[in-house]
Structures are given as C-alpha cells and as structure tokens.
C-alpha positions as a Markdown table, in Angstrom:
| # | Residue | x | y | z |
|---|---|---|---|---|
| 1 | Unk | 24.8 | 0.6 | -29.4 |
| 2 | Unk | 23.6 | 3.7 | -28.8 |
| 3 | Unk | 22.2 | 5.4 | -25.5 |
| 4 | Unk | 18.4 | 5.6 | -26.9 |
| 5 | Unk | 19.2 | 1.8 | -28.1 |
| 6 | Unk | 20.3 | 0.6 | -24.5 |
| 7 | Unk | 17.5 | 2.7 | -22.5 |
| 8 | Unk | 14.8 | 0.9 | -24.9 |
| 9 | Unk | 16.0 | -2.6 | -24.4 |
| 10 | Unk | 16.3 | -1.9 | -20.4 |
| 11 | Unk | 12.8 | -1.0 | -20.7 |
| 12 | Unk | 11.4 | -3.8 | -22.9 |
| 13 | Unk | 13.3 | -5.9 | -20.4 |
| 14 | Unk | 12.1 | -4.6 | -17.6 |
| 15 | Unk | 8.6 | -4.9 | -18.7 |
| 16 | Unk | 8.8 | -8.6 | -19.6 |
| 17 | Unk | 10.0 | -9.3 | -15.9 |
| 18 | Unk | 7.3 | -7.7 | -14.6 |
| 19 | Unk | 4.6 | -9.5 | -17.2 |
| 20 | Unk | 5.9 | -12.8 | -16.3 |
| 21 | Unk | 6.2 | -11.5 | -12.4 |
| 22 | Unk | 2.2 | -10.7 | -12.7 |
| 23 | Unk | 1.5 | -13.5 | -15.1 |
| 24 | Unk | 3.0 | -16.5 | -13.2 |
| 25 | Unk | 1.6 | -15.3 | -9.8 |
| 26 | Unk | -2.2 | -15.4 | -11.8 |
| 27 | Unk | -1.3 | -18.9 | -13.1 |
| 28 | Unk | 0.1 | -20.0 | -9.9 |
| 29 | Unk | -2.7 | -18.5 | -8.1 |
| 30 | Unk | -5.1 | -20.3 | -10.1 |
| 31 | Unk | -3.4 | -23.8 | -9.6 |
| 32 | Unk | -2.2 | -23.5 | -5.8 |
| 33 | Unk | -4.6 | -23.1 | -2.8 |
| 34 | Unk | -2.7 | -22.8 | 0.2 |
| 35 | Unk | -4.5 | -23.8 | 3.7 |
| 36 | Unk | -3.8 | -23.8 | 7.1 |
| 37 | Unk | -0.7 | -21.2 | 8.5 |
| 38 | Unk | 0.7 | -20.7 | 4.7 |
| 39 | Unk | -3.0 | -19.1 | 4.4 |
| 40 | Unk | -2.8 | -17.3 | 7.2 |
| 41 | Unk | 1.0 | -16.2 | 6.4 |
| 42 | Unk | -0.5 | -14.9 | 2.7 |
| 43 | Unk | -3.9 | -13.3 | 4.3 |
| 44 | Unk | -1.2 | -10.5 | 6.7 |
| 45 | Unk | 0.4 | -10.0 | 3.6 |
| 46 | Unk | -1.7 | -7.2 | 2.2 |
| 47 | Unk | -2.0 | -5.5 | 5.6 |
| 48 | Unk | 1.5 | -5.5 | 6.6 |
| 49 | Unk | 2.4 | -3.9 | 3.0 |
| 50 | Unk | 0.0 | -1.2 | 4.0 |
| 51 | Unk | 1.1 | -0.8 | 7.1 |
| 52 | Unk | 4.8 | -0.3 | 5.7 |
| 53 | Unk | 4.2 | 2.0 | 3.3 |
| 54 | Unk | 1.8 | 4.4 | 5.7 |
| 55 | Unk | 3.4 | 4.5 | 8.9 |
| 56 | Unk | 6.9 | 6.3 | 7.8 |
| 57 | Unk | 4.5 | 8.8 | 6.6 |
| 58 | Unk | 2.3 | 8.8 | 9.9 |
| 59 | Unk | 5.7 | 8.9 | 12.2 |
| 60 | Unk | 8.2 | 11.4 | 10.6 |
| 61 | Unk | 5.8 | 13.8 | 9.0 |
| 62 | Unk | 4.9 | 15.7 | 11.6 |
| 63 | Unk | 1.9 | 16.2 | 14.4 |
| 64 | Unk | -0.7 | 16.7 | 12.0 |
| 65 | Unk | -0.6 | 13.8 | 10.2 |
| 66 | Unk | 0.1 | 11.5 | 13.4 |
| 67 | Unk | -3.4 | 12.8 | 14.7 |
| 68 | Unk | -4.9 | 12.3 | 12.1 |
| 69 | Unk | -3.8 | 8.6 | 11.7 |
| 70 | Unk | -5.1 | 8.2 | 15.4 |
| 71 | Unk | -8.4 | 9.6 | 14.9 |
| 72 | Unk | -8.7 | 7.4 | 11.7 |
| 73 | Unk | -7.9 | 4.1 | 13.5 |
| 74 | Unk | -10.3 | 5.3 | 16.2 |
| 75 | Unk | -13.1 | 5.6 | 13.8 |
| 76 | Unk | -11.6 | 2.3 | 11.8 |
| 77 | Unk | -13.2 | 0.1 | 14.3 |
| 78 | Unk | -16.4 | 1.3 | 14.2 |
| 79 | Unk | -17.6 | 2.7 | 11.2 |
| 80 | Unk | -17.4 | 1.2 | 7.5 |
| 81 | Unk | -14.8 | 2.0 | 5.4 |
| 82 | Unk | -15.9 | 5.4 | 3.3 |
| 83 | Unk | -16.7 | 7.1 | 6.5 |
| 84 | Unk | -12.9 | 5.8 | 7.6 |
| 85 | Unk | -11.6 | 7.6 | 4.5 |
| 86 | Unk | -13.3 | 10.8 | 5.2 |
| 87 | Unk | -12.6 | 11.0 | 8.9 |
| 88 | Unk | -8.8 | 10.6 | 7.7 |
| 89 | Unk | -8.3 | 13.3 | 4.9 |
| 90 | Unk | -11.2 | 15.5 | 6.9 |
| 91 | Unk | -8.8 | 14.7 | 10.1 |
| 92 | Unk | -5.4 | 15.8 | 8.1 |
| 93 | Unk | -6.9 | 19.1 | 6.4 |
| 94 | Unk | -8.0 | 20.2 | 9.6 |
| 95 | Unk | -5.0 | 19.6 | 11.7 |
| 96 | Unk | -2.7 | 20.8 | 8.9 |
| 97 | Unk | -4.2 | 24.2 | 8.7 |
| 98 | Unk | -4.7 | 24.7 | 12.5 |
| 99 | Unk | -1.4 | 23.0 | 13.5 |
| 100 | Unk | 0.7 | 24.5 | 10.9 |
C-alpha cells in the first residue's frame, strides 16, 4: 500500500466517523427529548464551548484584547447582539492600535 493509498483511506475513514458522528446525533435528536436537569445540563453546553474556545484568547493575548472582551460583556447585557459584535471588533481595533 502506498503512502497516497493510506492517506486516502485515513481520510475516507475519517469522514465516515464524522457522518455518522453528525448523523446519529440528528436521528437521536429527533427521537430523544431530554427534560428536567439533563435539559438544563445540554442548554450550558453551547455556552461553556464558547466560553472555552474564547477566553485562552481573551487571557494570554495580551491587554488589548482583554479590554476589549470587558467592554463587550459590558455592552452584552444591554444591547442586542449585532451592536455586541461591533462594540467587540470596534473595541479590539482601537485598543490594538493605541496599545500596541
């Protein structure tokens, strides 16, 4: 078997797991309907993924970019969520280029 050989079949392989990854949670999903704390469990799932993938960014970055994730938060709770988005990237191009 050669290397081209192996490296398609990886990714034929790897893209039927995913399929039937995305696939079976659809069918479950359709089937299932979870109540009480299991609901409550799967509704903080979706903000505790965004949470992890944004705050390494927010606390090791730098200054600039940990403003501007307070001053979006700030505006988070008041305003609806387009004027959120443009206080954050407005928030992160001003503080870049003043801050460095």
């Amino acid at each position: 078997m050669t290397d081209q050989t192996a490296t398609l079949l990886a990714i034929l392989g790897m893209a039927a797991v995913t399929f039937g990854c995305r696939i079976s949670g659809l069918l479950l999903g359709a089937r299932f309907r979870p109540a009480g704390r299991l609901r409550a469990a799967f509704d903080a799932i979706p903000p505790a993924v965004l949470t992890a993938v944004i705050a390494p960014t927010v606390l090791v970055t730098g200054w600039a970019e940990t403003l501007a994730a307070a001053a979006t938060i700030a505006v988070a709770f008041r305003a609806p969520m387009l004027a959120t988005i443009v206080t954050g990237v407005f928030a992160v191009v001003v503080l870049r280029h003043g801050l460095g």
